[in-house]
N, C-alpha and C positions, 0 to 999 in steps of 0.2 A: 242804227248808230247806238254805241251802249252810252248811255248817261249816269254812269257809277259816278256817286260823289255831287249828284245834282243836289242843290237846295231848292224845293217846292214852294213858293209862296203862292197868293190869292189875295186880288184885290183886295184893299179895305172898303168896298164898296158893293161888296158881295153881300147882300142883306140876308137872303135864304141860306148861302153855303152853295148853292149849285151853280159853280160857273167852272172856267176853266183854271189852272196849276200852271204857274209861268216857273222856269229856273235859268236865270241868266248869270249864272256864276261860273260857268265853266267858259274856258277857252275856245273861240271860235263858234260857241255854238247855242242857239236858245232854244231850249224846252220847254213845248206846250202841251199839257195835258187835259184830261174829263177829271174832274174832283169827283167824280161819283164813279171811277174806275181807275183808282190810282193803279191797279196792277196790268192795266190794258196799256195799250199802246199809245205813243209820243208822237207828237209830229216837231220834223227841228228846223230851227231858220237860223242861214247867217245870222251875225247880230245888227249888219244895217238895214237888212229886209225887215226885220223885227221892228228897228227904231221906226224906218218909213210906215208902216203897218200903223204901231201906238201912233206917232201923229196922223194919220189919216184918219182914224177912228176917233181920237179928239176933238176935229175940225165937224163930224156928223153927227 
């Protein structure tokens, strides 16, 4: 799937810089990336898979 036009953010809770690059600004679809390989490959989730995902990860 192309992601032209993603905006990249990163945790504000990223203390070293090495996590992963979220872009949830596009239509239908969330991008996840390696911050230590922005020009590698994405992986993409609907955006309720996404949502259910952050709260589960919240609640551990």
């Amino acid at each position: 799937m192309e992601l032209t036009g993603a905006t990249w953010r990163k945790s504000t809770r990223s203390g070293n810089g090495e996590c992963v690059e979220v872009a949830d600004n596009l239509p239908g679809v969330v991008g996840v990336r390696d911050s230590k390989d922005r020009t590698g490959p994405a992986l993409t989730f609907d955006p309720s898979s996404w949502r259910a995902f952050v709260e589960y990860a919240k609640g551990h």
